[in-house]
BADO-836086 format. One record per residue (C-alpha): x, y, z; residue number from 0. Coordinates in Angstrom, 3 decimals, always signed. Layout:
BEGIN
> X, Y, Z, NUM
...
END
This chain:
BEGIN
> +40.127, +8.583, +8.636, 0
> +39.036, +5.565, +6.223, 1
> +40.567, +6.016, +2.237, 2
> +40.195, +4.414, +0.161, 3
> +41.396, +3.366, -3.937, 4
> +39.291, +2.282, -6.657, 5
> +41.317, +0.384, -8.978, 6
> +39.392, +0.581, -12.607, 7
> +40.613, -2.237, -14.640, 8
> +38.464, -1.147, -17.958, 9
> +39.753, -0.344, -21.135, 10
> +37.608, +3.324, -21.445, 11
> +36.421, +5.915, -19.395, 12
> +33.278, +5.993, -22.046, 13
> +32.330, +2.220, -21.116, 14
> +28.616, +1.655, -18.303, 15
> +31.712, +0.412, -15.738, 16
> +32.176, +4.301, -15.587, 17
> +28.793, +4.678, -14.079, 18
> +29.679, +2.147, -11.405, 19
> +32.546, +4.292, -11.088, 20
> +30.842, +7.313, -10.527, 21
> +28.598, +5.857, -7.854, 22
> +31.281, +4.396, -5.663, 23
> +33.021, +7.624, -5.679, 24
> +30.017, +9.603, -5.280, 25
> +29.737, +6.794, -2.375, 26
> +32.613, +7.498, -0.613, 27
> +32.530, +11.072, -1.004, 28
> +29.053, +11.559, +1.046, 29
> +30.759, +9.430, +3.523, 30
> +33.717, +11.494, +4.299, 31
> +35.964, +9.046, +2.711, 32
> +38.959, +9.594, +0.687, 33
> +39.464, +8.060, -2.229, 34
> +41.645, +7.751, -5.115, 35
> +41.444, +6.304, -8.847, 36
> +43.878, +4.390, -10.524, 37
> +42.868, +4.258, -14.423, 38
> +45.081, +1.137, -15.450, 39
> +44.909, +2.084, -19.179, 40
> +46.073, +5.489, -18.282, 41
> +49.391, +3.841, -16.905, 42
> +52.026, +3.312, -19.678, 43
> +51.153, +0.171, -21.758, 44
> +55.391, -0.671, -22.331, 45
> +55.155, -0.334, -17.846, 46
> +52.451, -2.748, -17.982, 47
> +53.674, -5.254, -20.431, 48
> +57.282, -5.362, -19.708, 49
> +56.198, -5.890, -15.866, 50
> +58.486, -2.825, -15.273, 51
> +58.546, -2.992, -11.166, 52
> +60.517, +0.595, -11.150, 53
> +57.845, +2.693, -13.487, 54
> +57.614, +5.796, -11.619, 55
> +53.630, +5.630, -12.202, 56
> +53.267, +2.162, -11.243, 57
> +54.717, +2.878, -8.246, 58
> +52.584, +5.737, -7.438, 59
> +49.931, +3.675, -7.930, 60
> +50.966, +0.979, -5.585, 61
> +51.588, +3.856, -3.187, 62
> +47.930, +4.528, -3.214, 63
> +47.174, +0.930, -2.684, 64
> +49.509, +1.110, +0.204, 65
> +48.036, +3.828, +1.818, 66
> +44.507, +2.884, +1.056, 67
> +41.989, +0.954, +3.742, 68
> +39.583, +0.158, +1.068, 69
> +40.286, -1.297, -2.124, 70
> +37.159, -1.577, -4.782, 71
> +38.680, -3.925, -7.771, 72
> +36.537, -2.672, -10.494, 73
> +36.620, -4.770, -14.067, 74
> +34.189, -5.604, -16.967, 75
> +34.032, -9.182, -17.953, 76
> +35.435, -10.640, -20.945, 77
> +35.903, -13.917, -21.771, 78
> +34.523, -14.938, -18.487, 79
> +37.215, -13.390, -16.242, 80
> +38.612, -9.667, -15.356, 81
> +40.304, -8.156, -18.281, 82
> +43.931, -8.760, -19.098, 83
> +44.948, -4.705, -18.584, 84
> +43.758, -5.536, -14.833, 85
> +45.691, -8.571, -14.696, 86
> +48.659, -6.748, -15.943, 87
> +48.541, -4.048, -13.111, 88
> +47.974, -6.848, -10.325, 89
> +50.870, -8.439, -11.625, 90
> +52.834, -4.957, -10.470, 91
> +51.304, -5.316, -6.873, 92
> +53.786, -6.341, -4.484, 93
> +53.476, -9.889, -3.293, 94
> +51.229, -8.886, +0.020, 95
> +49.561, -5.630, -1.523, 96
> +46.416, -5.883, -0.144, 97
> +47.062, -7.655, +2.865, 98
> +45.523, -5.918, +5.858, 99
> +42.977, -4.306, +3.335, 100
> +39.000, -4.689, +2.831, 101
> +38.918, -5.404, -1.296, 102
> +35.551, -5.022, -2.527, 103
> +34.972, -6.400, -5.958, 104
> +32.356, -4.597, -8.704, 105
> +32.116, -6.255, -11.946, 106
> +29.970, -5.564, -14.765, 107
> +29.115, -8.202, -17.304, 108
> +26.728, -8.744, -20.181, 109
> +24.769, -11.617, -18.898, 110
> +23.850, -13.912, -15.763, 111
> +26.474, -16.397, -17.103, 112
> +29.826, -14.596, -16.243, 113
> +28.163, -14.294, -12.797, 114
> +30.606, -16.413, -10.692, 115
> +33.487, -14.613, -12.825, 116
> +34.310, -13.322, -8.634, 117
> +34.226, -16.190, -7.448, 118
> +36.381, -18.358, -9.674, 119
> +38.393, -15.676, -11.856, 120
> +39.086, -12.591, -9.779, 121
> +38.986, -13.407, -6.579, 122
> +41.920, -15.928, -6.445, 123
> +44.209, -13.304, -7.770, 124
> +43.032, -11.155, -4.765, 125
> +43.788, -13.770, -2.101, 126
> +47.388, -14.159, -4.067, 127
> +47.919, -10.777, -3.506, 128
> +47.188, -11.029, +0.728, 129
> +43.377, -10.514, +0.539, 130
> +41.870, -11.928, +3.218, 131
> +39.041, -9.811, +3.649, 132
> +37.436, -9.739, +0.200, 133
> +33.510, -9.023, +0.408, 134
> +31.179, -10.917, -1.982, 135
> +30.578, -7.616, -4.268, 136
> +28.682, -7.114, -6.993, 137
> +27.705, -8.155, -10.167, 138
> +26.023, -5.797, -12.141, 139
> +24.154, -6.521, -15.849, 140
> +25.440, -3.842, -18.547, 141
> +21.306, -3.556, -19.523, 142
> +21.121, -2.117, -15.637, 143
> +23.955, +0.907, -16.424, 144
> +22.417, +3.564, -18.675, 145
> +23.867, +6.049, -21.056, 146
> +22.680, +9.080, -20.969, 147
> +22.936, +11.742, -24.025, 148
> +24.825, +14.247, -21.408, 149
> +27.722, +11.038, -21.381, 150
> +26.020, +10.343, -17.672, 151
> +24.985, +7.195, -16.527, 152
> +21.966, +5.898, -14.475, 153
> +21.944, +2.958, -12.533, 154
> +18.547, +0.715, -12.144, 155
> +17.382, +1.504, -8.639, 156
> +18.445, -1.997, -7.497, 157
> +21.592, -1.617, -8.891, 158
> +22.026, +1.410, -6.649, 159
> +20.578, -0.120, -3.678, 160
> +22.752, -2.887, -4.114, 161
> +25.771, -0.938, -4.654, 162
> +25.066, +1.086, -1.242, 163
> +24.862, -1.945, +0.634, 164
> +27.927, -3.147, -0.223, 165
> +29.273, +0.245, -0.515, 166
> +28.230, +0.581, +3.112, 167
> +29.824, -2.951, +3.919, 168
> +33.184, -2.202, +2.833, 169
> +33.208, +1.004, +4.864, 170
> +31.767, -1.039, +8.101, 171
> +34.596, -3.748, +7.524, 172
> +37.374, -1.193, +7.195, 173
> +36.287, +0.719, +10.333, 174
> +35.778, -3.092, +12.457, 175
> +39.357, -4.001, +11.227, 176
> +41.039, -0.563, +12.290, 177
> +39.309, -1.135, +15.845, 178
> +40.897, -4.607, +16.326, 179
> +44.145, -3.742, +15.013, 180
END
C-alpha cells in the first residue's frame, strides 16, 4: 500500500495553503492512500532553531518521512523562496531523507513572479536531501484559493484540475518505482 506525508511548511492552519492542504488529503484519501501531516509550526520552535537532531517530535516526524512513499513539500512563498520554518525542519532531515521517495512540490504564492520559486529555491534543497524523483508541481495564485465564511476553502476549478493531475502523477510515480524496485 502507497503512504504517503504532506509536509506543511506554513506558518497557520488559517492561511489559503490550508485549502491546498485539504485537497491533497482529500486526494489521497479517495485513493486509498495513507497519509500523514507534519505541521512544522506545531513542532517546538527551541527543536527547530537549536537544530536539536534528538527532539522526540522531530524524530517522529522524520519517522513519517521514512516510512512515507510520497512526500508533498507544501510552502507559501515569501521573499521569493519556501519559508524559513520549512527550511528549519529540512535542516532536521537526515542527509538522504527522501532518497528513494516521489516529492511532489505545491506552493502557493501571490503573483506570477515567485513562479520559478521550485525551480530555483526549493527544489535544490530537495535534491540535497536525496530527491531524485521530484515532479514539476504546482504553483498555485493565492486569488485562486478562496475563503469561505464556514473557514473552508474553494479552489478555482483549474486549480483543482491541476492539482489532480499532479495529485494523480505522484501516485503513478510511487506505484512505477515500487514495481522496479
Amino acid at each position: 500500500m502507497t503512504n504517503a506525508v504532506i509536509i506543511y511548511g506554513g506558518n497557520s492552519k488559517q492561511s489559503r495553503l490550508k485549502g491546498i492542504l485539504d485537497k491533497a488529503e482529500s486526494y489521497f484519501n479517495n485513493e486509498g492512500i495513507v497519509s500523514d501531516t507534519i505541521f512544522v509550526h506545531d513542532l517546538p520552535a527551541d527543536d527547530l532553531i537549536f537544530a536539536n537532531f534528538n527532539s522526540e517530535l522531530i524524530l517522529k516526524a522524520n519517522e513519517q518521512v521514512a516510512n512515507a512513499d510520497i512526500v508533498v513539500v507544501l510552502t507559501p512563498v515569501y521573499k521569493a523562496a519556501y519559508t524559513g520554518i520549512l527550511k528549519t525542519y529540512l535542516d532536521l532531515l537526515p542527509q538522504k531523507g527522501l532518497e528513494g521517495k516521489t516529492v511532489l512540490p505545491l506552493v502557493l504564492g501571490g503573483s506570477f513572479g515567485h513562479l520559478l520559486a521550485i525551480d530555483y529555491a526549493l527544489k535544490p534543497v530537495l535534491s540535497a536531501l536525496g530527491a531524485t524523483n521530484i515532479l514539476s508541481g504546482a504553483y498555485v495564485l493565492d486569488t485562486q484559493v478562496e475563503k469561505t465564511e464556514e473557514r473552508g476553502y474553494v479552489l478555482a476549478p483549474e486549480i483543482t484540475e491541476r492539482l489532480d493531475r499532479v495529485l494523480q502523477l505522484s501516485k503513478e510515480e510511487a506505484d512505477r518505482y515500487f514495481a522496479i524496485k
